[in-house]
N, C-alpha and C positions, 0 to 999 in steps of 0.2 A: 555443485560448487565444491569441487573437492579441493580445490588451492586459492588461498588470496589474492586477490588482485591488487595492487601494488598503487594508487593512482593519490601524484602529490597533489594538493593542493595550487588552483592554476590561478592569474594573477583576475582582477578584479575586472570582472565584464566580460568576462567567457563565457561562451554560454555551457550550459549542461550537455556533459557526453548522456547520450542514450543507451542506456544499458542494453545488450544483447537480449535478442525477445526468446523467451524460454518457448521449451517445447512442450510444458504442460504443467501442472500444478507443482509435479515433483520435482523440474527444472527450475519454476519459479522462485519457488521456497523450501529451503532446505531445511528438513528438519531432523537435522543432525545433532549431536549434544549443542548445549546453549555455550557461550563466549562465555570464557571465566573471568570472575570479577577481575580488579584492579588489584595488583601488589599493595601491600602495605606501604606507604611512603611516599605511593607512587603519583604525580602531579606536580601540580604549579605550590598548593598550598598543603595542611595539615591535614586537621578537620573540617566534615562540609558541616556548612552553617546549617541551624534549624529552619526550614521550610524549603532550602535547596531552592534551585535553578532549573527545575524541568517544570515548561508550563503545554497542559493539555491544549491543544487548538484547534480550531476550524476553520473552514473555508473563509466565516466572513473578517476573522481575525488578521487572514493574513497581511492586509495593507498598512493596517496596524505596525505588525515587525516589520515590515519593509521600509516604512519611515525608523522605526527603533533602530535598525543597522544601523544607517547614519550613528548613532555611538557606540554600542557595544554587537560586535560579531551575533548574529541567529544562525543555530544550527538545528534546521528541519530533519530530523529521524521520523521516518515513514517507518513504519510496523504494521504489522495483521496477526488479532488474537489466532488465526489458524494455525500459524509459526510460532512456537515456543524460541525458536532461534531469533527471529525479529524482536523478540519484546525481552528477552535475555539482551540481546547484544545491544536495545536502546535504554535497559536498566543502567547498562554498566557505561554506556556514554554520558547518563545525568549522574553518576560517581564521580565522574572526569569531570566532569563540567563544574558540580560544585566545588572540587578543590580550586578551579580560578576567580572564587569567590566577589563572582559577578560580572566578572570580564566577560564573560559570552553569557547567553542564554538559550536553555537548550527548547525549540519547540517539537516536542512529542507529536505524531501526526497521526492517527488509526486510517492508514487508508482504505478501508475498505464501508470507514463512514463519512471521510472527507476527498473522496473519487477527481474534485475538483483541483485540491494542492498534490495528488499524483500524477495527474495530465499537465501542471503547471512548470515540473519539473521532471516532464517525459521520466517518470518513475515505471519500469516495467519488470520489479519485481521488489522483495522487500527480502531485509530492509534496505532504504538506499539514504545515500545522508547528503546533504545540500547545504552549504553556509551563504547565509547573505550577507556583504559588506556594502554598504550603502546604496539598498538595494539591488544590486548585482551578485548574480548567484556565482558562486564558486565552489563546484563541485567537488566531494571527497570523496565519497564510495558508493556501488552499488552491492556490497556483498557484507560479510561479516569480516574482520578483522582483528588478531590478536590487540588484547587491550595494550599491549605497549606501542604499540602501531596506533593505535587509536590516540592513547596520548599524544602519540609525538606530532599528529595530525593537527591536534586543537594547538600545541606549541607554534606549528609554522603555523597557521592561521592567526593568531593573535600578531605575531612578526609581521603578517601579511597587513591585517590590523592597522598596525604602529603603523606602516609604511604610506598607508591613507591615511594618517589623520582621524584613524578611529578607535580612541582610547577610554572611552568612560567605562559605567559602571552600572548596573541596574540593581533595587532593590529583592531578595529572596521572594520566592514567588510563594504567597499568604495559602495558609490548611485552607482558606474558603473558596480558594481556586480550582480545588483537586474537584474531578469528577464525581457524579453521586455512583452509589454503587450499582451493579447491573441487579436488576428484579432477580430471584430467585430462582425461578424455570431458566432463563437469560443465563444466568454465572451456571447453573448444572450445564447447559450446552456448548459453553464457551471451558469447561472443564473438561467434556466431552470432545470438544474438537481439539484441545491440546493433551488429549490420551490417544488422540488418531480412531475416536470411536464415533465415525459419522452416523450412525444407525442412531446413536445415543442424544448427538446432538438433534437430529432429524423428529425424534419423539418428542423432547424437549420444549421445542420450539412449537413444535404441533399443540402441543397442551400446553403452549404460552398462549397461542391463537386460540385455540378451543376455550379459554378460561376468560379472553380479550379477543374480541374478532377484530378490533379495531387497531391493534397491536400492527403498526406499520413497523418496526423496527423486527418484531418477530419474522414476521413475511416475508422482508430481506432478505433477514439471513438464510431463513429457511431455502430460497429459492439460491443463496450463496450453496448451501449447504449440497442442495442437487445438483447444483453444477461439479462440486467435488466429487460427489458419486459420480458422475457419467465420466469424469477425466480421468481419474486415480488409473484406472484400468489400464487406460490405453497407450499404447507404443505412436508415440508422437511421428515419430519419421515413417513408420508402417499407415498409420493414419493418414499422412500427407500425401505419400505415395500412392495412394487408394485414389483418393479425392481427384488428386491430378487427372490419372487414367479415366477416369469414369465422371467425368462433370455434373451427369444428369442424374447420379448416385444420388436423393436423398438422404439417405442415412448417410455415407460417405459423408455430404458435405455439411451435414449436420455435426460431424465429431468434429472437423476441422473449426467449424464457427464457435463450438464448446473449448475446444484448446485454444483459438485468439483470444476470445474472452476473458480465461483462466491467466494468460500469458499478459494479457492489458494489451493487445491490438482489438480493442472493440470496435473500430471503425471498419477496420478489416472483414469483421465476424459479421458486422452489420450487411455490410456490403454486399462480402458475399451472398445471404441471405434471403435480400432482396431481389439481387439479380435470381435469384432459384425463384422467387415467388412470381416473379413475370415470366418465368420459363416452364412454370408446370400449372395445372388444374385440377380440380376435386380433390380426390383426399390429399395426394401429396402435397397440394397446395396450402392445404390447413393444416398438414403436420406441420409445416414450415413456416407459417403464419404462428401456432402455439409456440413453437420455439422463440421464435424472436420475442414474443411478449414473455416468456420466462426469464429469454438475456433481458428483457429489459427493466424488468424486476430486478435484477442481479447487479444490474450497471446504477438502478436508482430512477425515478420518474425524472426528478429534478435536473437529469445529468444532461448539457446541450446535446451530446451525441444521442442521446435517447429520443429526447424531443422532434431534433434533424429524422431521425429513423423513422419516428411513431406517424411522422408527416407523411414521409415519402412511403412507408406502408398503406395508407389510407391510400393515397394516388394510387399504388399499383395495383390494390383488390378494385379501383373504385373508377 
């Protein structure tokens, strides 16, 4: 992402442009210095009010803000602790946001634990940002943005706003809303993967599970964590290239299902995958079998495309 991409605000009922699908972790998220705050002065208002306008969310929240557009403007910021760039540049959106002191609200989104509101909004990299106006999304960016860009974005948005008929107000989002904090093993790995020290977050998470075997959120990520070891490495278009030539490549089409993944084409990865496990037997067919149960560790149990997968694996061994 080495230049901004420019993309105004389009009128209410558009659906979401789809971000161009990266070619591996390093395409996806850029972790380049973080967005600098906001100028002094700079917004709608002064001072942001105590408790601010950025409220954490989830999947099953979100119908909730869909009705809430209908008055004041939601703007969904997707992040992932892996990007220091993503969670810098949606710090400095809830600055922006609370100088409109209450005119929008901003919903913060972790996608890499809310998998559900990034396939909602064909999100296929972070961060990416999404406003709803009476329920109808209206996309603003999939990349990072100088903050006076970013201001001027939430400005036409509000105009846009006005011009529906959606002008209220919502009250500062209350200290008892804010997240609990992450366990102690959890924040050293989540420290660790925003130093770029996978190794570091990889122990971490292992003596989160060795301390808690029951530790589902550990396992996750852990299993997030090994898929960035196998991607980090590799040359995206060399990888493709490979795979193409050589179909019945294992490994080959193993890297490629690990960069869909990485990239958020899980359907793809999926696919592929299966197609390989009706086309081989014995061991390559169990490599290929353990992969997909790590993506699908990686994607979440929960997630339909998993579930879809987990099915039509059982049919192809069975």
């Amino acid at each position: 992402m080495n230049e901004f991409q420019h993309q105004q605000p389009r009128p209410a009922g558009t659906a979401p442009q789809q971000a161009p699908l990266p070619a591996s972790v390093r395409g996806a998220v850029d972790l380049g210095a973080a967005t600098p705050p906001p100028a002094a002065g700079q917004g709608a208002g002064q001072d942001a009010p105590p408790g601010g306008y950025r409220r954490e969310v989830t999947a099953a929240e979100v119908q909730e803000l869909a009705q809430l557009s209908a008055q004041v403007p939601v703007v969904f910021a997707l992040w992932a602790r892996f990007s220091e760039q993503s969670v810098a540049f949606t710090d400095t959106l809830a600055e922006l946001v609370d100088r409109h002191r209450g005119r929008i609200l901003l919903a913060s989104v972790d996608a890499e634990a809310a998998p559900e509101i990034a396939q909602m909004f064909q999100a296929q990299s972070v961060p990416t940002v999404v406003a709803l106006l009476g329920g109808r999304p209206v996309p603003l960016f999939n990349t990072t943005v100088p903050a006076e860009q970013a201001a001027q974005y939430l400005d036409e948005l509000l105009a846009l706003a006005e011009q529906n008929g959606i002008t209220g107000t919502v009250e500062p989002v209350r200290a008892d809303d804010e997240p609990a904090p992450l366990p102690p093993l959890h924040q050293e790995a989540v420290d660790a993967l925003e130093a770029g020290d996978l190794e570091g977050a990889e122990a971490a998470y292992r003596r989160a599970i060795a301390e808690n075997p029951g530790d589902r959120e550990a396992k996750l990520a852990l299993a997030q964590v090994h898929l960035l070891q196998r991607v980090m490495p590799l040359d995206a278009a060399a990888v493709r290239a490979e795979a193409a030539a050589a179909p019945d490549d294992v490994d080959a089409q193993l890297r490629v299902a690990d960069l869909d993944v990485s990239g958020g084409h899980v359907e793809d990865a999926f696919r592929r995958l299966l197609e390989l496990v009706r086309r081989t037997a014995g061991q390559d067919r169990d490599t290929v079998r353990r992969r997909l149960l790590e993506l699908f560790d990686v994607v979440g149990g929960e997630d339909p495309r998993v579930v879809a997968a987990r099915g039509a694996l059982m049919r192809a061994l069975f």
